[in-house]
N, CA, C, O and CB atoms as a CASP TS submission, in Angstrom:
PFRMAT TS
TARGET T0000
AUTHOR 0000-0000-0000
METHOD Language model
MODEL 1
PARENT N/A
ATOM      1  N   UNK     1     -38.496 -88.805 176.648  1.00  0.00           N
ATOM      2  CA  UNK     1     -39.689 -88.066 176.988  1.00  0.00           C
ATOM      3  C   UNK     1     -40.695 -89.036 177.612  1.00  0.00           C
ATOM      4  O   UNK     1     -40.786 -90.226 177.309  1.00  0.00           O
ATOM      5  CB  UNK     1     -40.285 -87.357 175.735  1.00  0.00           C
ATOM      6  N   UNK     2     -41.496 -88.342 178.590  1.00  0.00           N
ATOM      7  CA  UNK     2     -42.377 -89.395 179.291  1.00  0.00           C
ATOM      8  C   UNK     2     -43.517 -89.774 178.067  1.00  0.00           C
ATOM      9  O   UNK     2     -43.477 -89.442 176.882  1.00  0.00           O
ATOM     10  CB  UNK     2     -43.168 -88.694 180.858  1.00  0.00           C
ATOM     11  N   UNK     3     -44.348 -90.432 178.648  1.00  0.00           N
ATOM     12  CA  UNK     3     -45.346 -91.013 177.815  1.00  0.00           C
ATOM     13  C   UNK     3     -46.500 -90.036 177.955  1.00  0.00           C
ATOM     14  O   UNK     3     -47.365 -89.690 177.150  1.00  0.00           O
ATOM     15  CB  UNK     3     -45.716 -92.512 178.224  1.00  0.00           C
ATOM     16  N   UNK     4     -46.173 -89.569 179.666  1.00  0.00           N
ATOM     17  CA  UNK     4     -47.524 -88.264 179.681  1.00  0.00           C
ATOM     18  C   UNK     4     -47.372 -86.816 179.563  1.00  0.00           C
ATOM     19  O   UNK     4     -48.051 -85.885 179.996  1.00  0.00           O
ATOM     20  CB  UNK     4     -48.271 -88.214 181.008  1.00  0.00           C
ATOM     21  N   UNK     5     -46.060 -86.882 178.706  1.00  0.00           N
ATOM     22  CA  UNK     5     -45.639 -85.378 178.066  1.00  0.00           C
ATOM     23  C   UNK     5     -45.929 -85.711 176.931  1.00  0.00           C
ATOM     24  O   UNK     5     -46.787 -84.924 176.531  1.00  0.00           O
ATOM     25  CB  UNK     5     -44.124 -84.730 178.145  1.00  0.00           C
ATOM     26  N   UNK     6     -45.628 -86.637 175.983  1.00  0.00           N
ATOM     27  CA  UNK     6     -46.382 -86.932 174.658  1.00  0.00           C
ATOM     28  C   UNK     6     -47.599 -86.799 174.585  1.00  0.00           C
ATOM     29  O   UNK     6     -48.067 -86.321 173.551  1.00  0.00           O
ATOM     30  CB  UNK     6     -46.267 -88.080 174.212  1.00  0.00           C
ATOM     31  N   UNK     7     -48.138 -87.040 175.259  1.00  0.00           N
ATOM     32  CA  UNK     7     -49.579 -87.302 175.501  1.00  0.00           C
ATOM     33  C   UNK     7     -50.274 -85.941 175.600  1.00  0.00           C
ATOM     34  O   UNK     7     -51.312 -85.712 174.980  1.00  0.00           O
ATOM     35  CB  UNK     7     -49.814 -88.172 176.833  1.00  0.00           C
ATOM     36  N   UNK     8     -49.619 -84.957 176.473  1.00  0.00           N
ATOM     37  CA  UNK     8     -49.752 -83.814 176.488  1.00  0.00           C
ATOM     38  C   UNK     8     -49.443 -82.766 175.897  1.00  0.00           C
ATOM     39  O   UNK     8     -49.613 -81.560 176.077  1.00  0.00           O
ATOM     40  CB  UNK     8     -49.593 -83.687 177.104  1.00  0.00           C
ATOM     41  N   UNK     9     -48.891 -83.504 175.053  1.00  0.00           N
ATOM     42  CA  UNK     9     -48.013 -82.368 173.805  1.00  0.00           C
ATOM     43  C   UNK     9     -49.181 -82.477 172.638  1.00  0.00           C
ATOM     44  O   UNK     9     -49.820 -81.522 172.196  1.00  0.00           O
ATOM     45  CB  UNK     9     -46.031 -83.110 173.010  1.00  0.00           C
ATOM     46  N   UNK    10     -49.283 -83.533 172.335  1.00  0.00           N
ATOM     47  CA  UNK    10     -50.276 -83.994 171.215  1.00  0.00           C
ATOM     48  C   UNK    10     -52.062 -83.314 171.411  1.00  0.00           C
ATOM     49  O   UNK    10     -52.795 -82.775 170.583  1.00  0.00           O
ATOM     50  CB  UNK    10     -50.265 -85.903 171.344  1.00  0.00           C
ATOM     51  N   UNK    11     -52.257 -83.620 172.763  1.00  0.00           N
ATOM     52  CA  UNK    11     -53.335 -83.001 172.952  1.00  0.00           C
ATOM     53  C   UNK    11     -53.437 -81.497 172.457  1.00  0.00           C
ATOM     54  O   UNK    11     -54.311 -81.124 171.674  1.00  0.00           O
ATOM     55  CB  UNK    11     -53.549 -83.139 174.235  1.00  0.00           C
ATOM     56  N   UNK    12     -52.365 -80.591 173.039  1.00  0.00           N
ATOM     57  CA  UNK    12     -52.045 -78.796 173.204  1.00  0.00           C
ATOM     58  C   UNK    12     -51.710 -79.213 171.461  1.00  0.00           C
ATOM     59  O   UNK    12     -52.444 -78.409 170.886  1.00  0.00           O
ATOM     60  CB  UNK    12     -50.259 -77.908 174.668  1.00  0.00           C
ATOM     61  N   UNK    13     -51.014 -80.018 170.381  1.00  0.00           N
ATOM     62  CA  UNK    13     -50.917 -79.543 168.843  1.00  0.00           C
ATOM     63  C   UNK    13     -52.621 -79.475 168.470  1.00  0.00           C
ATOM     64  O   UNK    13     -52.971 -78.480 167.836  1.00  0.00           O
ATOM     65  CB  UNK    13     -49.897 -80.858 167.696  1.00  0.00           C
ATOM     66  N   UNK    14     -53.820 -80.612 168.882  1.00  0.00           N
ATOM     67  CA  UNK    14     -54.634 -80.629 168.298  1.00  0.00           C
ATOM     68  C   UNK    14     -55.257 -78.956 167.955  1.00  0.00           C
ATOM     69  O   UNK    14     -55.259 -78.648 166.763  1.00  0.00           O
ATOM     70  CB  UNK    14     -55.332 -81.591 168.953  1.00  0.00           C
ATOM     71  N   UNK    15     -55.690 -78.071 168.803  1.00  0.00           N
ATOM     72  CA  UNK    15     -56.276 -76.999 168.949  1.00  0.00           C
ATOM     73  C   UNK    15     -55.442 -76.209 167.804  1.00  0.00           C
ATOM     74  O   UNK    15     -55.896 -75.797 166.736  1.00  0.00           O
ATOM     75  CB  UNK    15     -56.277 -76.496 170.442  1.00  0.00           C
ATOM     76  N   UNK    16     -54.087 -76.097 168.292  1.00  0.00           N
ATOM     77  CA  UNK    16     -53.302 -75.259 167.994  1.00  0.00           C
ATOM     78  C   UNK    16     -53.767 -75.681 165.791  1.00  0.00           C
ATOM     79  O   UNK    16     -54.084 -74.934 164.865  1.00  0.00           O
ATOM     80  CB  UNK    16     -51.455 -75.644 168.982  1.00  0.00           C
ATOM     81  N   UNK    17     -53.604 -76.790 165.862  1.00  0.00           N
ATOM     82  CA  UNK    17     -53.489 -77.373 164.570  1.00  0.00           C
ATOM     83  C   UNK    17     -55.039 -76.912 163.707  1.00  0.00           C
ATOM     84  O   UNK    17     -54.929 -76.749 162.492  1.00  0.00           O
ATOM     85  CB  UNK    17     -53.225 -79.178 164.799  1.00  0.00           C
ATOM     86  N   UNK    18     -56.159 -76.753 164.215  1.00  0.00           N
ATOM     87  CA  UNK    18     -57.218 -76.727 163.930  1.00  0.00           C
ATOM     88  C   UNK    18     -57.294 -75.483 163.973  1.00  0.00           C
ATOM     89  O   UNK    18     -58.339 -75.404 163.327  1.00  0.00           O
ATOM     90  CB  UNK    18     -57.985 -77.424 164.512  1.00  0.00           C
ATOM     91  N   UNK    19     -56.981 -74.172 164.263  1.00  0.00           N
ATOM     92  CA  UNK    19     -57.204 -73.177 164.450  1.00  0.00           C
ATOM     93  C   UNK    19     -55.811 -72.609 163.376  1.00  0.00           C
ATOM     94  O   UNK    19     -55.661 -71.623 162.654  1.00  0.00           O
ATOM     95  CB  UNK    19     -57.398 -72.931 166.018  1.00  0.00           C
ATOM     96  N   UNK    20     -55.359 -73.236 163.560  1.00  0.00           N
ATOM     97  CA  UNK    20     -53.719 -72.479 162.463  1.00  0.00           C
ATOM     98  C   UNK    20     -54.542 -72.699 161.131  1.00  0.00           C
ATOM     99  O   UNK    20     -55.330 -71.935 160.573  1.00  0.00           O
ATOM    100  CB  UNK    20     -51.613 -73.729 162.408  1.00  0.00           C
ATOM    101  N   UNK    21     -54.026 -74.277 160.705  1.00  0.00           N
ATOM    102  CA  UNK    21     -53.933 -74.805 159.484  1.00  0.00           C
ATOM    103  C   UNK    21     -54.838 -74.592 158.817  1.00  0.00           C
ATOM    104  O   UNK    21     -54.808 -73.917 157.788  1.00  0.00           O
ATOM    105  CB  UNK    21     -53.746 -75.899 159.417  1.00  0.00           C
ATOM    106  N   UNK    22     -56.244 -75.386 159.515  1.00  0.00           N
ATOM    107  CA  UNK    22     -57.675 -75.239 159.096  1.00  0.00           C
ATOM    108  C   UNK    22     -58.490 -73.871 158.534  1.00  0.00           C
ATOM    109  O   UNK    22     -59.318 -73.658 157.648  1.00  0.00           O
ATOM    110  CB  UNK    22     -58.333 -75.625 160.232  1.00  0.00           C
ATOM    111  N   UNK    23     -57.971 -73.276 159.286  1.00  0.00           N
ATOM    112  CA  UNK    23     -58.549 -71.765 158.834  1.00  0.00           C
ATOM    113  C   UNK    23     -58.969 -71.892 157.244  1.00  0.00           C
ATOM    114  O   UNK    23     -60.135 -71.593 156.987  1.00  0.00           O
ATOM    115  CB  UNK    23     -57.217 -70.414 159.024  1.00  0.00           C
ATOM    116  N   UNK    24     -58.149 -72.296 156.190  1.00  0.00           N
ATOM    117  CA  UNK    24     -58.073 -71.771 155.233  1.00  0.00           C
ATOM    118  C   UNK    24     -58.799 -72.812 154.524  1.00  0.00           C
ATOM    119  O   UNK    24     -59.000 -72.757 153.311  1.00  0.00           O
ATOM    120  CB  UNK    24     -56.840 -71.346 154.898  1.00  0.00           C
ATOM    121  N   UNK    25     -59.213 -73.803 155.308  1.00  0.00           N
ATOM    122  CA  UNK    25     -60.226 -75.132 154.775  1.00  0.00           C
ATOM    123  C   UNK    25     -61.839 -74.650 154.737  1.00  0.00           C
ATOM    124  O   UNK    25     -62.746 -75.125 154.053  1.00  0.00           O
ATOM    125  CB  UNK    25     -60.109 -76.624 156.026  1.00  0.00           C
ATOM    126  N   UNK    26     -61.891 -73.358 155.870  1.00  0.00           N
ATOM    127  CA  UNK    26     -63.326 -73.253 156.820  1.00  0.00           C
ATOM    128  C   UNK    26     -63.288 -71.720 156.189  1.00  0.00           C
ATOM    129  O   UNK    26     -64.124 -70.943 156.650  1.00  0.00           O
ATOM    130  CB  UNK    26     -63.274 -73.515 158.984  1.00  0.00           C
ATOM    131  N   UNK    27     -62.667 -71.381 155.489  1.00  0.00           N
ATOM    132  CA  UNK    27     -63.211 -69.963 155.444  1.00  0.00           C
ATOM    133  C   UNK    27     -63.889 -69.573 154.315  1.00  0.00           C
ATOM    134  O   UNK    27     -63.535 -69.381 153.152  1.00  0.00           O
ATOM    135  CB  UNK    27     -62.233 -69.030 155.592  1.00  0.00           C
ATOM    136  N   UNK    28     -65.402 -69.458 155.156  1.00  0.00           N
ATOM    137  CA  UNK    28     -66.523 -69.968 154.179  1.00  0.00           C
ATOM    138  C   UNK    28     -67.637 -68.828 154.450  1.00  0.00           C
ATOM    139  O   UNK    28     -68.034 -68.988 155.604  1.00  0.00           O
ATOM    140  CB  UNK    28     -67.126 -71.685 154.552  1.00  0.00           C
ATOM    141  N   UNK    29     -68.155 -67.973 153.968  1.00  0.00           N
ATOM    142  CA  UNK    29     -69.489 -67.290 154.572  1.00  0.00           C
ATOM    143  C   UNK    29     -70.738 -68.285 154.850  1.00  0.00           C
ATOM    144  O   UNK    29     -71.516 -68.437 155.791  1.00  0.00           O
ATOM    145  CB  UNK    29     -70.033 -66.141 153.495  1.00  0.00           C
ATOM    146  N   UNK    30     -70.613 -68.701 153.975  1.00  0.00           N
ATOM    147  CA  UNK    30     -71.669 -69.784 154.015  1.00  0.00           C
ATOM    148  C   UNK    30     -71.610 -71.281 153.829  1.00  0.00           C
ATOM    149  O   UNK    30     -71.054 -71.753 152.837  1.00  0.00           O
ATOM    150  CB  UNK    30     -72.453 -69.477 153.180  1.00  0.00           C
ATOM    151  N   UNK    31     -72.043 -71.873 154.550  1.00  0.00           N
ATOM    152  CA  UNK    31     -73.059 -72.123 155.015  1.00  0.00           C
ATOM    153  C   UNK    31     -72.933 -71.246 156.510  1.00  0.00           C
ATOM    154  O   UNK    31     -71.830 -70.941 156.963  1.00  0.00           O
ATOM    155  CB  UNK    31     -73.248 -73.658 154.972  1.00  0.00           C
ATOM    156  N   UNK    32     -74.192 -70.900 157.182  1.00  0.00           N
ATOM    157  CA  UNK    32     -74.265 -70.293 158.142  1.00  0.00           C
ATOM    158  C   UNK    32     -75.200 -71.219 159.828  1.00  0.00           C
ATOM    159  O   UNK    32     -76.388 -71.502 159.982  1.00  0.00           O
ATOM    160  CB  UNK    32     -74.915 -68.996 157.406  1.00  0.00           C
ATOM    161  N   UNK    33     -74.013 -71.424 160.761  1.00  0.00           N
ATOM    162  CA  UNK    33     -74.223 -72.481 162.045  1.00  0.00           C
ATOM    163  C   UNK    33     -74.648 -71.387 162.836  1.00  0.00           C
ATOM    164  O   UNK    33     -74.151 -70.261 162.851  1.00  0.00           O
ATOM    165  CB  UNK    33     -72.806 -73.451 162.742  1.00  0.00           C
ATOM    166  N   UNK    34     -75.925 -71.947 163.708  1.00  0.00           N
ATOM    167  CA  UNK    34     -76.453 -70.762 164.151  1.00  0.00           C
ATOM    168  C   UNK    34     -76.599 -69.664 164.453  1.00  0.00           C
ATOM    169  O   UNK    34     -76.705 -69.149 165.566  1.00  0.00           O
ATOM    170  CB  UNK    34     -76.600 -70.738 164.476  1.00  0.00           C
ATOM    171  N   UNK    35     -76.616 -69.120 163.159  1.00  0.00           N
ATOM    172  CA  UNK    35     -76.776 -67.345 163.184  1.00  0.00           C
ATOM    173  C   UNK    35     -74.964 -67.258 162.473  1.00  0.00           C
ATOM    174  O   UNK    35     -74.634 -66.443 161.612  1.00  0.00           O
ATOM    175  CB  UNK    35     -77.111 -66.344 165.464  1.00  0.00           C
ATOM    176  N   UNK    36     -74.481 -67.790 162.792  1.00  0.00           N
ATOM    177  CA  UNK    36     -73.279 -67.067 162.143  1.00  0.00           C
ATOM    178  C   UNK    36     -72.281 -67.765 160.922  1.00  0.00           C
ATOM    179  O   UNK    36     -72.422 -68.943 160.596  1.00  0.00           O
ATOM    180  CB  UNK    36     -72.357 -66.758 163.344  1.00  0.00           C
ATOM    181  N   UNK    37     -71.237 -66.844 160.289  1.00  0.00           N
ATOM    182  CA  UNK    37     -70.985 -67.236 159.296  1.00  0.00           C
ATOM    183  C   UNK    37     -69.927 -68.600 159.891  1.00  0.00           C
ATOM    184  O   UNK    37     -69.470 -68.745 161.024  1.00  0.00           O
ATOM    185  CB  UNK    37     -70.489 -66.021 158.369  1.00  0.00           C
ATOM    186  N   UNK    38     -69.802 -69.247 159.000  1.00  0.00           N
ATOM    187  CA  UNK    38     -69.109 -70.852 159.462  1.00  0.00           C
ATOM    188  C   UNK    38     -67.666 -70.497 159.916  1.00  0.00           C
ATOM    189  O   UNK    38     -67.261 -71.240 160.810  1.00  0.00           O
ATOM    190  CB  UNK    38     -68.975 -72.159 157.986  1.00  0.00           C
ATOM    191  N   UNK    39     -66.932 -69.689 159.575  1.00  0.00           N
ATOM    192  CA  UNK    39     -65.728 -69.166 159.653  1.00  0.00           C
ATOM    193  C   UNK    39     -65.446 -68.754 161.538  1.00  0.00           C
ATOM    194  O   UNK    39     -64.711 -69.266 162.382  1.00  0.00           O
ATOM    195  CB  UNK    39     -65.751 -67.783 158.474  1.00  0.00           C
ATOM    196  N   UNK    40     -66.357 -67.694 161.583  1.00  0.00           N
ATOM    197  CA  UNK    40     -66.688 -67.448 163.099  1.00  0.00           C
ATOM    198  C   UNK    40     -67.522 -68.559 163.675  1.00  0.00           C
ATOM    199  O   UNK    40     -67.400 -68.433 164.893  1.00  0.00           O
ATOM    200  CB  UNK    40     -67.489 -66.082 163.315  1.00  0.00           C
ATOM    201  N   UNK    41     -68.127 -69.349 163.480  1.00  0.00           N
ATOM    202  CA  UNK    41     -68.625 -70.374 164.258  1.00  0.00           C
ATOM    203  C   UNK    41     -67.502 -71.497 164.759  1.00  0.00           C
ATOM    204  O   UNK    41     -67.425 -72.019 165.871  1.00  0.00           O
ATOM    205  CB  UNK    41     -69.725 -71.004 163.433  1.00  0.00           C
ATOM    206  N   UNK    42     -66.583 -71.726 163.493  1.00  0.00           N
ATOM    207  CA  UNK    42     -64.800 -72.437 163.855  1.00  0.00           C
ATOM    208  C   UNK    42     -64.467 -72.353 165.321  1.00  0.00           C
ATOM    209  O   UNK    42     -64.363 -73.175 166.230  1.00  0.00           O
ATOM    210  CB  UNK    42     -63.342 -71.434 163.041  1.00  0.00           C
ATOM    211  N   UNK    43     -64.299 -70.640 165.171  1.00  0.00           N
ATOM    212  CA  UNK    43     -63.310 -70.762 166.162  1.00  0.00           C
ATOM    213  C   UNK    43     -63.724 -70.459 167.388  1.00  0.00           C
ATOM    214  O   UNK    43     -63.086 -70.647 168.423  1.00  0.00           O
ATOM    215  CB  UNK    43     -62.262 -70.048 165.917  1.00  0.00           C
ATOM    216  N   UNK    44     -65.083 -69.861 167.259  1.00  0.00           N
ATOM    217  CA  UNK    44     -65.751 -70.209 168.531  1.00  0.00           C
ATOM    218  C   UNK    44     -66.249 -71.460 169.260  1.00  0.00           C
ATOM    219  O   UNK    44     -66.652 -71.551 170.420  1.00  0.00           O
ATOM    220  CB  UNK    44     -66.640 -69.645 168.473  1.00  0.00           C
ATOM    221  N   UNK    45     -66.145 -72.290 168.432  1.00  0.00           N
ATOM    222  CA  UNK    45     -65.877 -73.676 169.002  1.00  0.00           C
ATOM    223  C   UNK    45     -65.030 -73.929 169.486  1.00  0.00           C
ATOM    224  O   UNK    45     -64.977 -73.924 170.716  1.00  0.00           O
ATOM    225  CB  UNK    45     -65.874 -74.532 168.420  1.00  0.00           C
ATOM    226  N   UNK    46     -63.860 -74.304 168.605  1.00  0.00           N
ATOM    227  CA  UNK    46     -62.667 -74.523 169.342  1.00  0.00           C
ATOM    228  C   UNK    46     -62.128 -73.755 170.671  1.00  0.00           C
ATOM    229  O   UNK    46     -61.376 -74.266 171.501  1.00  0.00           O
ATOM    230  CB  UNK    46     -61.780 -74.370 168.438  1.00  0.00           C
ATOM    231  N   UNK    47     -62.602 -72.558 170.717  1.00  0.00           N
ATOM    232  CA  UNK    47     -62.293 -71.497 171.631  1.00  0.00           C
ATOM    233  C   UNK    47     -63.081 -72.210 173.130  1.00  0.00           C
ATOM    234  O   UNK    47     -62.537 -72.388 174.220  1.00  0.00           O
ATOM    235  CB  UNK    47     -62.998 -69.820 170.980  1.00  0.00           C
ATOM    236  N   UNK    48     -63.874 -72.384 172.913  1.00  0.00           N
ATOM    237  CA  UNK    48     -64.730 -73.501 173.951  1.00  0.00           C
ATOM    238  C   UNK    48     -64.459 -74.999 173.970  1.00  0.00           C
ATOM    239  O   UNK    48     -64.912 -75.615 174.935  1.00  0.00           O
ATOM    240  CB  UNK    48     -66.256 -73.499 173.607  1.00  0.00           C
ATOM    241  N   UNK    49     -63.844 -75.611 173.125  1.00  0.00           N
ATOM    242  CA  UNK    49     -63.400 -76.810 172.941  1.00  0.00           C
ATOM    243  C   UNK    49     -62.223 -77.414 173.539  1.00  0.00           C
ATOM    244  O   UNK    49     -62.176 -78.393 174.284  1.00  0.00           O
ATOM    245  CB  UNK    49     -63.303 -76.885 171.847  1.00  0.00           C
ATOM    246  N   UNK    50     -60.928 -76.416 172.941  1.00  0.00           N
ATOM    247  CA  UNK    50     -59.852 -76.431 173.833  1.00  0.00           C
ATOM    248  C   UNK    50     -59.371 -76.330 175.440  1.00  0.00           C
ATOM    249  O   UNK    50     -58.326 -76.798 175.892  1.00  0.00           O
ATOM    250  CB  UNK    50     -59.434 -75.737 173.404  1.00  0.00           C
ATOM    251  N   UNK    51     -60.084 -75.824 175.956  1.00  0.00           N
ATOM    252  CA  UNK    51     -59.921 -75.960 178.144  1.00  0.00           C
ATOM    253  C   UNK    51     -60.358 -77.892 177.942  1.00  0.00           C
ATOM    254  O   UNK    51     -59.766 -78.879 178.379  1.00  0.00           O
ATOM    255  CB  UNK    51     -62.071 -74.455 179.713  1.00  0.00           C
ATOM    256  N   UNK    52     -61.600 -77.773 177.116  1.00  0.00           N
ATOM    257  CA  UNK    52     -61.863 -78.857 177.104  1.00  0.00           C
ATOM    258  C   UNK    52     -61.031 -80.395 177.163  1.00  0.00           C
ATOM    259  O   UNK    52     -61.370 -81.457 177.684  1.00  0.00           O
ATOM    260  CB  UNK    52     -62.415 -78.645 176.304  1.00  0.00           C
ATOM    261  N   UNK    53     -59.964 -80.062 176.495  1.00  0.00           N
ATOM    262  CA  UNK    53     -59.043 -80.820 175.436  1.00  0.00           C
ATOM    263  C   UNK    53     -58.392 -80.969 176.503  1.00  0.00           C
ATOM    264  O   UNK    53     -57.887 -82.027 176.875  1.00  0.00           O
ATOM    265  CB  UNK    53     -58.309 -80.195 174.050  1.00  0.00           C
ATOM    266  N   UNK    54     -58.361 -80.058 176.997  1.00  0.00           N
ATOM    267  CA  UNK    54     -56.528 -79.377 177.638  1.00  0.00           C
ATOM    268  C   UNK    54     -56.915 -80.328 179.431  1.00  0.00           C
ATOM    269  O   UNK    54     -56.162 -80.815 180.275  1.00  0.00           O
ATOM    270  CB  UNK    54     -56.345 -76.416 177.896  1.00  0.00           C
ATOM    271  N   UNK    55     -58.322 -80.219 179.338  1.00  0.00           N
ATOM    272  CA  UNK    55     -58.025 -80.404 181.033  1.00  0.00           C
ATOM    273  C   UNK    55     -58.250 -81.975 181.201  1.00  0.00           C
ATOM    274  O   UNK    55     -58.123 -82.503 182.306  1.00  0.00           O
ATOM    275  CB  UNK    55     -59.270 -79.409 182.201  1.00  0.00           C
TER
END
């Protein structure tokens, strides 16, 4: 495998990994990140985070 398919593989697990696994670390009503419960604030991050990651 190349070095920049590893590279690119690892990047595409991070998201995937934070949004699977984590869930059940973050699922929290409270504390509450601006305006919303921490749970929905997660993955609306990541949801904006990941193109990030990715590009």
């Amino acid at each position: 495998m190349k070095k920049g398919t590893k590279y690119a593989l690892i990047l595409g697990a991070i998201p995937f990994v934070t949004l699977v696994f984590a869930l059940p670390l973050v699922n929290r009503i409270h504390p509450v990140v601006l305006g919303l419960p921490f749970l929905l604030f997660w993955i609306l991050a990541w949801v904006i985070l990941t193109p990030a990651i990715l590009f």
